[in-house]
C-alpha positions as CSV (number, residue, x, y, z in Angstrom):
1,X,-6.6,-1.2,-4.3
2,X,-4.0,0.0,-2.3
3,X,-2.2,3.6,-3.6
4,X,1.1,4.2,-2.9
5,X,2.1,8.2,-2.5
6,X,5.3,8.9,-4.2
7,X,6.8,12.9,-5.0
8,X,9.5,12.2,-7.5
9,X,13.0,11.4,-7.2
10,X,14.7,9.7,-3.9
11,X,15.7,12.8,-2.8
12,X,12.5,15.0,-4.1
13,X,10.3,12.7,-2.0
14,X,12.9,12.5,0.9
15,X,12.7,16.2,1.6
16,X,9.1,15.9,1.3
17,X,8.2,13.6,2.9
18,X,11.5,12.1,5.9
19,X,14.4,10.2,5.2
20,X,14.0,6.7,3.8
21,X,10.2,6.9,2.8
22,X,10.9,6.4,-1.4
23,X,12.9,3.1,-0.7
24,X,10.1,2.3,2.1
25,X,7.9,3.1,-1.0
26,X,9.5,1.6,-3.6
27,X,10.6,-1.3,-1.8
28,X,6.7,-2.1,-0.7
29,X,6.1,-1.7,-4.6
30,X,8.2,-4.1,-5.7
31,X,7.1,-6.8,-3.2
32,X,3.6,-6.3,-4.1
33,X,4.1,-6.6,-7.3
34,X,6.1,-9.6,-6.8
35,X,3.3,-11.4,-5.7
36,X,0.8,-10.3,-7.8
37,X,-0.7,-7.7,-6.0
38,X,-2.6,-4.6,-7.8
39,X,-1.8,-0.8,-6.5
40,X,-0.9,2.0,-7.9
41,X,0.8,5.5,-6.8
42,X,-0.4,8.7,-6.2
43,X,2.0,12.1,-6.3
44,X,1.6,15.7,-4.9
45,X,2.5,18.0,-8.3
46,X,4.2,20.9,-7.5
47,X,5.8,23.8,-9.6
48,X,9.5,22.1,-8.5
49,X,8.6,18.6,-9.2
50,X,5.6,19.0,-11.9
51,X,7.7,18.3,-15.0
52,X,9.5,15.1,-13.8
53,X,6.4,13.5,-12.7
54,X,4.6,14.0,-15.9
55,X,7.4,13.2,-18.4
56,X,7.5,9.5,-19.8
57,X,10.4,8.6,-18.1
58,X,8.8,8.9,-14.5
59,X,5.4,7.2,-15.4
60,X,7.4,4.4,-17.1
61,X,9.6,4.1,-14.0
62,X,6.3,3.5,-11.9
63,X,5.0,1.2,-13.9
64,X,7.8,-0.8,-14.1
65,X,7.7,-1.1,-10.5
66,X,4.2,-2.7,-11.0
67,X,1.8,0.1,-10.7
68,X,-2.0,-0.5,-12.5
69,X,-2.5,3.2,-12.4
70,X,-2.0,6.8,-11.1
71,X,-3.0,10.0,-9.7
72,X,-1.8,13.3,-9.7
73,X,-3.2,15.6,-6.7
């Protein structure tokens, strides 16, 4: 199953991670899921991004996108 590493917001993961990696991200999410592929996504929590990634909002967001499941490192 493949495992897609997001960190947040666009601009949380951005700074994390380069420039143009959450659409990259989201983008390969949506196409997989699209076609009926199974993944999920993976996170780094951090005292900055920790309560965002845990609320209901974010986890909704992600599975909205198509995600089967999730860890937090």
């Amino acid at each position: 199953m493949p495992v897609i590493s997001l960190d947040g917001t666009e601009e949380m993961n951005d700074s994390r991670r380069g420039k143009g990696t959450w659409r990259k991200a989201t983008d390969a999410m949506k196409l997989l899921s699209s076609r009926g592929g199974v993944f999920g996504f993976s996170t780094m929590l951090t005292y900055e991004n920790y309560s965002l990634l845990l609320s209901r909002i974010y986890l909704d967001s992600m599975f909205e996108l198509g995600c089967s499941l999730g860890f937090f490192v």
